[in-house]
C-alpha positions as CSV (number, residue, x, y, z in Angstrom):
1,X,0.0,0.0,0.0
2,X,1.1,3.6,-0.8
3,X,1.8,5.3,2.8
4,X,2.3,9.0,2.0
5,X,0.8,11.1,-1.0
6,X,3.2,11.6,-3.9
7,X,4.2,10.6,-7.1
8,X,5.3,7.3,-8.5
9,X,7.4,5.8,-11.0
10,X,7.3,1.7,-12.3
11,X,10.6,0.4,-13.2
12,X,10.6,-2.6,-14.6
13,X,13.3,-5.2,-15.9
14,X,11.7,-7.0,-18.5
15,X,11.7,-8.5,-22.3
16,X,9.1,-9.7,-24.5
17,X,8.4,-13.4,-24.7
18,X,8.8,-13.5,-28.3
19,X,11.1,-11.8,-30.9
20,X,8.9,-9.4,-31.5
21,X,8.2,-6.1,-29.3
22,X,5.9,-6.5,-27.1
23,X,3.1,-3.3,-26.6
24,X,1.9,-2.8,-22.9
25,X,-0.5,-0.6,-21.6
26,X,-0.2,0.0,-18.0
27,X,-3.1,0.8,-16.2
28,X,-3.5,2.2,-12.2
29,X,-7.1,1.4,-10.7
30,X,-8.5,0.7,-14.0
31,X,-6.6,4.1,-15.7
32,X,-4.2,3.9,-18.2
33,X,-1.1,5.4,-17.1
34,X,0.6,5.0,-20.3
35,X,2.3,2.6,-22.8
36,X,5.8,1.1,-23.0
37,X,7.3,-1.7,-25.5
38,X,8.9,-4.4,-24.7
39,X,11.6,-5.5,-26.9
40,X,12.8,-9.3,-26.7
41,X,16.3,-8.6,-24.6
42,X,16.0,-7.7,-21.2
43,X,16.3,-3.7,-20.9
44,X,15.1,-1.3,-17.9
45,X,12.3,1.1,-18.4
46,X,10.6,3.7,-16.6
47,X,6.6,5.0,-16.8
48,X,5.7,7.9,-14.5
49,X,2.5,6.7,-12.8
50,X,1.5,10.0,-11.1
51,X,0.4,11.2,-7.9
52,X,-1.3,8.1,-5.9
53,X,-2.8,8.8,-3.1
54,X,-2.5,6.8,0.4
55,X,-4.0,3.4,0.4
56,X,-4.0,0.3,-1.5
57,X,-3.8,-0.1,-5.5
58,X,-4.5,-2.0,-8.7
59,X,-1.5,-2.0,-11.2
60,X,-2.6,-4.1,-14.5
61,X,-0.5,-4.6,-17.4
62,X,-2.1,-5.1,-20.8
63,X,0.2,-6.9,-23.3
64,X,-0.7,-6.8,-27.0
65,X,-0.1,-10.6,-27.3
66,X,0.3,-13.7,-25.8
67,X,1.6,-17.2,-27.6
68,X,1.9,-20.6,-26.0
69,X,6.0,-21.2,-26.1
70,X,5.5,-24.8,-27.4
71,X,2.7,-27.9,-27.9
72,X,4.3,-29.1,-24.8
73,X,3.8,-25.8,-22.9
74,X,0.3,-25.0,-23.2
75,X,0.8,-21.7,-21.0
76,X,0.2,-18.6,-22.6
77,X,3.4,-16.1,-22.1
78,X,3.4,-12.7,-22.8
79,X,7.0,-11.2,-21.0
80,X,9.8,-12.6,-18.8
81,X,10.3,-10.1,-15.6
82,X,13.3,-9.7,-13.6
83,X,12.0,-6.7,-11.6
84,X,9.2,-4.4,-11.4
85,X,8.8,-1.8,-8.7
86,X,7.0,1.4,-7.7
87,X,9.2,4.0,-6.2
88,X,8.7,7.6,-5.0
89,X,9.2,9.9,-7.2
């Protein structure tokens, strides 16, 4: 839960599942905060999120695409994460 009133920023260290970029809307409490693209190497990025108040919230992130990596793995992928964090501002 946010604690104190302020701005925010998501980093994340990710990479598309595929070769192919990956487009993501990020939404907070059902608002889009913005897009990013994932490319398919592991890079940092950055999306301001705004000011959230104090209180819990809903971070959703709406990939373009999914794909099942193989008949043998049904699961449908979208990105690989290696860290994903909101930070003051």
């Amino acid at each position: 839960p946010v604690r104190r009133a302020g701005p925010r920023v998501l980093e994340l260290r990710a990479r598309a599942a595929e070769t192919r970029p990956q487009p993501v809307e990020v939404l907070v409490d059902g608002r889009s905060a913005g897009q990013l693209v994932l490319e398919p190497n592991f890079r940092d990025r950055t999306l301001e999120l705004g000011q959230l108040e104090p209180g819990e919230h809903t971070l959703t992130l709406r990939f373009g695409y999914q794909r099942a990596p193989s008949k043998a793995d049904p699961r449908p992928l979208a990105a690989a994460f290696e860290r994903a964090a909101i930070v003051t501002k």
